[in-house]
C-alpha positions in Angstrom: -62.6 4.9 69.8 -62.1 8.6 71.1 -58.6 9.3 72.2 -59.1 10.0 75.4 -60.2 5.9 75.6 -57.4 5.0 73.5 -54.7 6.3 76.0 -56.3 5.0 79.0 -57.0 1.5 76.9 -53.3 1.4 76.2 -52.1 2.7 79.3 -54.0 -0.2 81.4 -52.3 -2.7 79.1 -49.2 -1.6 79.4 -49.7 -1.6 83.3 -48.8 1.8 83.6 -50.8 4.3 86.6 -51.1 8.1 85.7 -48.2 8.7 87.0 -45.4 6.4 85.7 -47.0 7.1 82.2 -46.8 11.2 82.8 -42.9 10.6 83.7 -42.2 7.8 81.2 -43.6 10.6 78.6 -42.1 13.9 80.2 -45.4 15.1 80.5 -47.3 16.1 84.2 -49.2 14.4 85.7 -52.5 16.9 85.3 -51.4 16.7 81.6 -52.0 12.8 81.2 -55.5 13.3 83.7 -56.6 15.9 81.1 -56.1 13.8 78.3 -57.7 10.8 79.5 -60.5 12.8 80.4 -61.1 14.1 77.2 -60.3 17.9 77.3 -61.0 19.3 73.8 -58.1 21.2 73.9 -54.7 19.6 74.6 -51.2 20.8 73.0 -50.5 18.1 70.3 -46.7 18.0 70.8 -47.5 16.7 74.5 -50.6 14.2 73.2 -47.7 13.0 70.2 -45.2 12.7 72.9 -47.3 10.2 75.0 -48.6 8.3 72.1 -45.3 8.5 71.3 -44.4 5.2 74.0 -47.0 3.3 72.7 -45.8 3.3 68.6 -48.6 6.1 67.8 -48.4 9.8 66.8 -51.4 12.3 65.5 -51.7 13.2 62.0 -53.9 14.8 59.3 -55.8 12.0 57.6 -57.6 12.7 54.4 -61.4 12.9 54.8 -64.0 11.1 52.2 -65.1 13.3 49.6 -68.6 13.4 51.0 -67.7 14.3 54.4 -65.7 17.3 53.1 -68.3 18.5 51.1 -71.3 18.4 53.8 -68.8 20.6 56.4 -68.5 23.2 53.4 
């Protein structure tokens, strides 16, 4: 699941509209559009602060050994 679905996913079962989740997080409103719309580049403090109210945060996770090799 990308992340844009995974926000809108636990958005709706939260019961939360755009907007309440935007000022729930101390985001904007065009912030929490963008980023259940997909756009490739979002700041991560913002995305972390939203995923934030639902237990969640980004992080670096260790690739397999073969993916890292094939992206070399």
């Amino acid at each position: 699941m990308s992340l844009n679905e995974f926000v809108k996913t636990k958005r709706r079962a939260s019961k939360l509209t755009q907007p309440e989740l935007a000022e729930k997080a101390g985001v904007g409103l065009r912030f929490v559009r963008e980023l259940e719309q997909g756009k490739e580049t979002l700041r991560l403090d913002k995305v972390n602060q939203v995923l934030g109210l639902f237990g969640y945060e980004v992080g670096a996770i260790k690739t397999p050994q073969e993916s890292r090799a094939s992206n070399e």
